[in-house]
C-alpha positions as CSV (number, residue, x, y, z in Angstrom):
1,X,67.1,88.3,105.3
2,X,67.8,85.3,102.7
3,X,69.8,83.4,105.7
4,X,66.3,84.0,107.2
5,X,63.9,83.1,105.1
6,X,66.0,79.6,104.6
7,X,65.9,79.3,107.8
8,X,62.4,79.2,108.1
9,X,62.1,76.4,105.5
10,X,64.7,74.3,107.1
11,X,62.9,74.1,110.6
12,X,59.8,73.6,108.4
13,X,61.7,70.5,106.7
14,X,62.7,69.2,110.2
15,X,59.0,69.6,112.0
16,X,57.1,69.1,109.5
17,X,56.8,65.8,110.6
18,X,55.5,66.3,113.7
19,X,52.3,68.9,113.1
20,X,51.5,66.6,110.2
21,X,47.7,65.5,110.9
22,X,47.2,61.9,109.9
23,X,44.1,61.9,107.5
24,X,40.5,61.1,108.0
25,X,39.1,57.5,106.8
26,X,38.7,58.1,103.0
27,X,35.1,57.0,101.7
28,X,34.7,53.9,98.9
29,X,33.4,55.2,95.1
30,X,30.3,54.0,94.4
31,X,28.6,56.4,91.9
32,X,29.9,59.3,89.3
33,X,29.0,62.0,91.8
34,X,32.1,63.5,92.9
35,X,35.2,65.5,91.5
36,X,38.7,65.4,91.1
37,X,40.4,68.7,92.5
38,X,43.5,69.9,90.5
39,X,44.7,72.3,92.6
40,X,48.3,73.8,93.1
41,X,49.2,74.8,96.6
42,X,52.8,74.4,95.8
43,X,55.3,76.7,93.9
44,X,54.8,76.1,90.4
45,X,56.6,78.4,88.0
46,X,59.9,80.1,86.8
47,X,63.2,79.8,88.2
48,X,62.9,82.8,89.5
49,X,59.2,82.5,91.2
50,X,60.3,79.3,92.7
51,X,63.2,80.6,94.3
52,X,61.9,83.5,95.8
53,X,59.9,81.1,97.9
54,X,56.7,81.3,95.4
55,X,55.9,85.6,94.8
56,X,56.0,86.4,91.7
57,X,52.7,88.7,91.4
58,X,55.1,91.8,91.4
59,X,58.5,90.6,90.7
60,X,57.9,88.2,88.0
61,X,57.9,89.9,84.1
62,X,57.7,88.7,80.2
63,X,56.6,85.3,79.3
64,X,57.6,83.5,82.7
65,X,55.4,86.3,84.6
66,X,52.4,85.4,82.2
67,X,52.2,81.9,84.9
68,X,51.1,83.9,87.5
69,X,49.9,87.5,86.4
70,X,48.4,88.1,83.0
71,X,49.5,91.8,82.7
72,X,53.3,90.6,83.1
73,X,54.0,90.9,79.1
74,X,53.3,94.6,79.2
75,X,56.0,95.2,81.7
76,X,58.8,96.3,79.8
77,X,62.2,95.2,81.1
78,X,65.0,97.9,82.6
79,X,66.6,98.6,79.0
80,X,63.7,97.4,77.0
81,X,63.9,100.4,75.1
82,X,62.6,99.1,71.8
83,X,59.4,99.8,69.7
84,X,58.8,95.7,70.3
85,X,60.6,93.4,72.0
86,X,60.1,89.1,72.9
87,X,60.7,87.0,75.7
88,X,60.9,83.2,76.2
89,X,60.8,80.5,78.7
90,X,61.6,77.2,79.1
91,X,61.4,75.3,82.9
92,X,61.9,71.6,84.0
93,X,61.1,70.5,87.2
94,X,60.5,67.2,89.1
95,X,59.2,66.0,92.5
96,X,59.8,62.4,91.5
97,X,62.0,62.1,95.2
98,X,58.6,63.2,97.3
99,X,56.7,60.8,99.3
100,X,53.6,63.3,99.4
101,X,53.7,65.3,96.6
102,X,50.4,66.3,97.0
103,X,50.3,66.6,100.9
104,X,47.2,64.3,101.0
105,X,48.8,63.0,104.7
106,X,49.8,59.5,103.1
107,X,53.2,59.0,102.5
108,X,54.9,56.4,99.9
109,X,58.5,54.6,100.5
110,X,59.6,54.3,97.3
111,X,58.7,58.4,96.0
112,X,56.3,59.7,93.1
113,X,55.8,63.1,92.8
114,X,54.6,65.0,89.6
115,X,57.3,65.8,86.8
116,X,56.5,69.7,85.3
117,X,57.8,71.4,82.4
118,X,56.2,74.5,81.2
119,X,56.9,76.6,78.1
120,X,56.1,80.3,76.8
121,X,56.4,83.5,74.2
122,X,56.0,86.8,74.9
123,X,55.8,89.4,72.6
124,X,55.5,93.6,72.7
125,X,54.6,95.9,70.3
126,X,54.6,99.5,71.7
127,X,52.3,99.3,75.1
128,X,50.3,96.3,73.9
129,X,51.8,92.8,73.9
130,X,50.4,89.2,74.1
131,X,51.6,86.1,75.9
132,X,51.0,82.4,75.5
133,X,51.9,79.8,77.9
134,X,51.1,76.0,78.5
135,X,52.4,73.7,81.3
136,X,52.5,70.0,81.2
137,X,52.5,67.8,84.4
138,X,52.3,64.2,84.9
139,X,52.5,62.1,88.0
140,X,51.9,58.6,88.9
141,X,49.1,57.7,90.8
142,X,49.7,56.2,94.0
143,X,48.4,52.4,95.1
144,X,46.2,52.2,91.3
145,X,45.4,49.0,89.9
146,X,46.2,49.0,87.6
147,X,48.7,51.6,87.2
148,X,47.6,54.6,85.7
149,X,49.6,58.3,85.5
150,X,47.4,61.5,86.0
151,X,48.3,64.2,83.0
152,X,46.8,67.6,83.3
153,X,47.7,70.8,80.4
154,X,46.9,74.0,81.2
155,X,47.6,76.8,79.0
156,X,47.3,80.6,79.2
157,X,46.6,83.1,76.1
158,X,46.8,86.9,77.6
159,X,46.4,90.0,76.4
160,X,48.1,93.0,78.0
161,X,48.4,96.7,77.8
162,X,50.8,99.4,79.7
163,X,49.0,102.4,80.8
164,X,51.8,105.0,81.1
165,X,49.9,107.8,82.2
166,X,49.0,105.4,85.8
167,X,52.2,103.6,85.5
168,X,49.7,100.5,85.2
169,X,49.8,97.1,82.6
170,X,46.3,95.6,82.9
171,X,46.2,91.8,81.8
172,X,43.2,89.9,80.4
173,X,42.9,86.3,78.8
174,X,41.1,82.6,79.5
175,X,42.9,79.6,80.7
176,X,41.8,75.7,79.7
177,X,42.7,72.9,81.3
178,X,42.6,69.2,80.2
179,X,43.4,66.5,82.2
180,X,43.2,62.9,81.8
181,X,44.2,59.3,83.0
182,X,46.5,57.4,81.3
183,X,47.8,53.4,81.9
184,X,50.8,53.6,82.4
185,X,53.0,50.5,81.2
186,X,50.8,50.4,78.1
187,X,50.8,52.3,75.0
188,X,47.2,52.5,75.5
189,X,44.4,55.6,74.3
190,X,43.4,57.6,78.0
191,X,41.1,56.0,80.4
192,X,39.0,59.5,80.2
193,X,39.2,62.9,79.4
194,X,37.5,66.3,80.9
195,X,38.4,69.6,79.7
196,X,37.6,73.1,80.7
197,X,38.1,77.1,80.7
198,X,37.9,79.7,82.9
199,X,39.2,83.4,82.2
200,X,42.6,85.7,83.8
201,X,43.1,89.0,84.8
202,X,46.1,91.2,86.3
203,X,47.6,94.3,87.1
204,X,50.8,95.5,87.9
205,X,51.6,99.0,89.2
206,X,54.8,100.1,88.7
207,X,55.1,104.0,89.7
208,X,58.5,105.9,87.7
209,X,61.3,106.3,89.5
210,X,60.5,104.1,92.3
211,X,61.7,101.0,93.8
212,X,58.1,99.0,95.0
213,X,55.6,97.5,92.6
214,X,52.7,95.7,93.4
215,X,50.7,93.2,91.7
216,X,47.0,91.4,91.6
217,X,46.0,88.6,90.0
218,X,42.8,87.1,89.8
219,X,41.5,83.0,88.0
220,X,38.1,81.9,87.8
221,X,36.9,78.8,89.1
222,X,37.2,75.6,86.1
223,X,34.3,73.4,85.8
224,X,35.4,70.7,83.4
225,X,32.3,68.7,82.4
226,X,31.3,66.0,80.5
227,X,33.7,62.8,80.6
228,X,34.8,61.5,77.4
229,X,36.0,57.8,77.2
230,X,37.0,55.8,74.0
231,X,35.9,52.4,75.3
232,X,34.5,51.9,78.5
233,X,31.5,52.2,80.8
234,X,32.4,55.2,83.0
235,X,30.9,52.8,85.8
236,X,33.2,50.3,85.2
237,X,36.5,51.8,83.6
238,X,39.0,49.0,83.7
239,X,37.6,48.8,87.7
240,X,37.5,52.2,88.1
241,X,34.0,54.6,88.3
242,X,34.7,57.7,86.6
243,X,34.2,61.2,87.7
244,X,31.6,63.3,86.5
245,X,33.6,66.5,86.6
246,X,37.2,68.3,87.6
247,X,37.5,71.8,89.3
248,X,40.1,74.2,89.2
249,X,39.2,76.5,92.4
250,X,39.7,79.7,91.7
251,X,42.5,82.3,92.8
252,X,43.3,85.5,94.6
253,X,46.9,86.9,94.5
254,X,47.8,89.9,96.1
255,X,52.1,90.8,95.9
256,X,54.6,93.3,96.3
257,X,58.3,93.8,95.5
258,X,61.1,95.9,96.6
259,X,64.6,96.5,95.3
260,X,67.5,98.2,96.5
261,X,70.2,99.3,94.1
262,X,72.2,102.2,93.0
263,X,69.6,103.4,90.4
264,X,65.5,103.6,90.7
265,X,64.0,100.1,89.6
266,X,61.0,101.6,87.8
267,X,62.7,103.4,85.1
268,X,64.0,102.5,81.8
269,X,67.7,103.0,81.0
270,X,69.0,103.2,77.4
271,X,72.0,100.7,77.8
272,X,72.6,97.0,76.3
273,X,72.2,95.7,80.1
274,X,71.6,96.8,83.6
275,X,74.6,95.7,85.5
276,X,75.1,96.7,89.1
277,X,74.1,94.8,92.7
278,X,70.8,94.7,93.7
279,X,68.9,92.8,96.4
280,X,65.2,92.4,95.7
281,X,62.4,91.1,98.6
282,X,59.1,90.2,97.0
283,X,56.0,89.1,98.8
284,X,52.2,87.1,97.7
285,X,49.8,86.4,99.7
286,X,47.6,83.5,97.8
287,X,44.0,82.6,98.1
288,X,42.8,79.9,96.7
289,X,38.8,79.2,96.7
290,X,36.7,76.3,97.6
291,X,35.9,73.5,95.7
292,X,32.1,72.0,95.6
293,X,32.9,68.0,95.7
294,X,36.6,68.3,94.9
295,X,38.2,64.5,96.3
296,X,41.8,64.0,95.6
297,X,43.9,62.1,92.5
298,X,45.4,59.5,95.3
299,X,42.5,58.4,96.8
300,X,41.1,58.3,93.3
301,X,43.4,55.9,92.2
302,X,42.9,53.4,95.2
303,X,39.1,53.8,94.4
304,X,38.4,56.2,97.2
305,X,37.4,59.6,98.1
306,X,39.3,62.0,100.2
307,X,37.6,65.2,100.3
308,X,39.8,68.2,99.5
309,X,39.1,71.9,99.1
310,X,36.3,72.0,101.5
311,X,37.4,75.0,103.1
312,X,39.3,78.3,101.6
313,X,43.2,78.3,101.8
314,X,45.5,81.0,102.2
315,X,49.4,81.1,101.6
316,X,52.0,83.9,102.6
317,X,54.9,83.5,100.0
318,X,57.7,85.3,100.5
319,X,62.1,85.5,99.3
320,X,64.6,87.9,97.9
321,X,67.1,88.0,95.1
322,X,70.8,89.4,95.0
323,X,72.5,89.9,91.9
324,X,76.1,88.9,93.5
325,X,78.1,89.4,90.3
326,X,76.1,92.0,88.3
327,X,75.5,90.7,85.0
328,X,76.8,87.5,85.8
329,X,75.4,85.4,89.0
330,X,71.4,86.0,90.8
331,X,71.2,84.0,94.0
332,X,67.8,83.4,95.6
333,X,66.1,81.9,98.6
334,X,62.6,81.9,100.3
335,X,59.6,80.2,102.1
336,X,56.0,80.0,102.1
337,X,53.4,77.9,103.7
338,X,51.6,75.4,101.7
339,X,48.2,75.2,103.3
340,X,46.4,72.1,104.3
341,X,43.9,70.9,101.7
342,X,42.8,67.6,102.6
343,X,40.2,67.0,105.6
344,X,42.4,66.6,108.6
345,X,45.6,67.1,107.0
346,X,47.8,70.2,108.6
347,X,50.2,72.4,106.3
348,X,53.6,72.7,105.6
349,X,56.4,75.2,105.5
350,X,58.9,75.1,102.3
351,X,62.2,76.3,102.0
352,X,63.5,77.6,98.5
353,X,66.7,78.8,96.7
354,X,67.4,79.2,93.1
355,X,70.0,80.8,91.2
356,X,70.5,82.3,87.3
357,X,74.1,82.4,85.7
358,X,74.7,84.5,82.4
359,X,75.2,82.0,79.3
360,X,76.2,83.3,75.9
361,X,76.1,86.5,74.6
362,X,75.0,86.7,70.9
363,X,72.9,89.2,68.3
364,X,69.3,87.9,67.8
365,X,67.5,91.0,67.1
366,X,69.8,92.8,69.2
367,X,72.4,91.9,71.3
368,X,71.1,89.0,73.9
369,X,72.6,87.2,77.3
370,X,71.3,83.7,77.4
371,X,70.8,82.4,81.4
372,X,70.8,79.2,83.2
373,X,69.1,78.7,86.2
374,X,68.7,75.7,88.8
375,X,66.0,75.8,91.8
376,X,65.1,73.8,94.8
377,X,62.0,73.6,96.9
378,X,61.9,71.7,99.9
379,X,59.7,70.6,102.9
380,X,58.5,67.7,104.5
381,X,57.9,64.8,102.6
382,X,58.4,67.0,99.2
383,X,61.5,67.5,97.0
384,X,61.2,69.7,93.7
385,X,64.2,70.4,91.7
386,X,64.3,72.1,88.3
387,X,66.2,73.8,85.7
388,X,65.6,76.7,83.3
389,X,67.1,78.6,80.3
390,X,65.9,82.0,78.9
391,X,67.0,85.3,78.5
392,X,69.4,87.1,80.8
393,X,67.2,90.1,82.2
């Protein structure tokens, strides 16, 4: 099955190139009536999402699992057997060897994608927890004059509770998002800011003594509003005409995990650490609304409009685990397809693979494993590599 699902990346890597869809003319700016769409068709989270090809709905627990479902803190690990407990993550990633980070259909020689890191703290106390998250990106912006680098935050504050009587965690929280435009070669204030908020919710079933879970996750549309700019005429901004608004469209994610091993998944087991082989398949299915005049941060910077989000997108995500040395070495692998956003512009397959190795062992309110992790996601015209630390689960 992983041999498989690698598989399918690699052809995606080769033909990509070929069902590719050059893009449609994009359209000059001449008014503030337009948007700029930050949207995130690609996989964009923990180690261990990542390289499972993207599903993490089900799968994906503690801090890293607030990213992508909001009820993730309330899911207590396999020998979380504590009144409270914590979790951490920390993840580094960078596309900076993609020509078309973004899949906007125009490809650079020279590379560009986004660097990522995104940071979080988890903490339980009996079947309520809370979980805080924030994710920084930054990416140059293609053909701007001058040069300018698009920044956009987005943090999550969730708050969780485990139902034991349904075997259920329910998640609620908000999530903001600023983004902003920034010269790059200057030590200069933003061009412009726009900020906005939208709220989270989740679920996970997890039924005792089993070995599925399932998982929904829902985000509201962002409307960020009113530009702010320290200095300029949003008209004329150092030769750019400013937007009068960014969206965030919002999400649907349905997912579903399975895991073979020696022992029932869903249970909790009253030892240090859960050592034995295991292979894991997880599975989302991602859809992502439209946006009402979303255009695209490339077009933007070469003072253009490329339409994007026009039309609903959906993406099948899909990879497995194996712990290959229990307690000592995960391996991973996957694929999903990225869906076309831009007018025009066809989709893409990815291929994934990722891995965790135990690091340390030491007493921090209890006896901890620290982790390592590397990942890879790959398609045409896209490279992402990362790293990771956090505990060993």
């Amino acid at each position: 099955m992983v041999r498989g699902l690698g598989g399918l990346g690699l052809v995606g890597c080769v033909l990509g190139p070929w069902w590719a869809v050059a893009p449609a003319a994009a359209d000059p700016i001449v008014n503030r009536d337009y948007a700029i769409e930050l949207y995130e068709g690609v996989a964009i989270g923990d180690g261990t999402q990542t390289g499972m090809g993207g599903a993490g709905a089900a799968r994906v627990t503690g801090s890293a699992g607030t990213l992508v479902n909001p009820s993730a803190p309330a899911v207590r690990g396999s020998t979380d057997t504590d009144h409270w407990s914590w979790d951490y993550h920390l993840e580094l990633l960078t596309g900076r060897y993609s020509s078309d980070y973004d899949n906007n259909g125009v490809a650079t020689p020279d590379g560009g994608g986004a660097s990522l890191a995104t940071a979080g703290l988890s903490l339980r106390y009996g079947d309520w927890a809370v979980g805080v998250t924030a994710t920084a990106q930054t990416a140059p912006v293609d053909g701007s004059t001058p040069p300018v680098d698009a920044q956009t935050l987005r943090g999550k504050v969730v708050v969780a509770r485990y139902f034991s009587g349904a075997d259920l965690a329910v998640g609620l929280g908000v999530q903001t998002v600023l983004f902003e435009l920034r010269p790059t070669m200057e030590q200069a204030p933003a061009l412009f800011e726009i900020s906005g908020a939208g709220a989270v919710a989740g679920a996970t079933w997890l039924p005792r003594q089993e070995n599925f879970r399932a998982g929904l996750a829902l985000e509201s549309r962002i409307l960020g509003g009113q530009v702010t700019t320290e200095s300029c005429d949003p008209m004329s901004c150092q030769g750019y005409i400013l937007p009068d608004s960014v969206e965030s469209p919002g999400r649907v994610i349905v997912g579903g995990a399975y895991r073979w091993g020696p022992t029932a998944w869903n249970q909790l087991v009253h030892q240090e650490f859960r050592d034995e082989p295991s292979l894991t398949l997880a599975s989302d299915l991602v859809v992502t609304g439209t946006s009402i005049k979303g255009n695209g941060i490339e077009s933007f910077g070469q003072q253009q409009l490329q339409r994007s989000g026009r039309r609903m997108s959906v993406s099948i995500r899909a990879g497995a685990e194996y712990e290959l040395l229990p307690g000592r070495l995960r391996v991973r692998a996957g694929s999903y397809w990225e869906p076309g956003r831009f007018d025009d512009v066809g989709g893409r397959i990815h291929g994934t693979l990722g891995f965790d190795v135990r690091a340390l062992e030491f007493h921090l309110w209890g006896l901890r494993r620290g982790r390592l992790g590397g990942t890879a996601d790959l398609a045409s015209r896209y490279r992402n590599l990362g790293v990771s630390i956090g505990f060993w689960h």
